[in-house]
C-alpha angles and dihedrals in degrees: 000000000000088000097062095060090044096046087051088043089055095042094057090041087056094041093091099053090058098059105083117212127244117246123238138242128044116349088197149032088255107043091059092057096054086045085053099049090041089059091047094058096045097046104053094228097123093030112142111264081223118092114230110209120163121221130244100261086049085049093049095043087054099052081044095058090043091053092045092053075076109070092060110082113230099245108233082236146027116231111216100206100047120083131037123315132270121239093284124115108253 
């Protein structure tokens, strides 16, 4: 009788140290070059020696779009077969 209860206590404390863990880092190709340029862009490394300022009109008509997306209520829900296509054959 004593046996079943220990048997079950020394199965779940083993439990753990069957699961094996999964490695880190990229699991494809791809996905380590995405993790690479996404390094370089946040790291500054590869960054343009030229500045990049934008003007004051640039600056203005920026804030204006940005107003404008305003004016335009956000719908409670998308409707799929409204718009334009995707890049799919009809």
């Amino acid at each position: 009788m004593m046996k079943v209860p220990c048997l079950t206590c020394l199965a779940i404390l083993a439990l753990p140290m069957s699961v094996m863990a999964i490695e880190p880092g990229p699991s494809s190709a791809q996905q380590a070059a995405t993790e690479n340029w996404l390094t370089l862009q946040s790291s500054g490394r590869v960054a343009s020696t030229t500045p990049q300022k934008a003007s004051a009109a640039e600056r203005d008509q920026a804030a204006q779009r940005l107003l404008e997306s305003y004016k335009h209520p956000i719908p409670e829900y998308f409707d799929q077969k409204a718009g334009g296509q995707t890049g799919g054959k009809n």
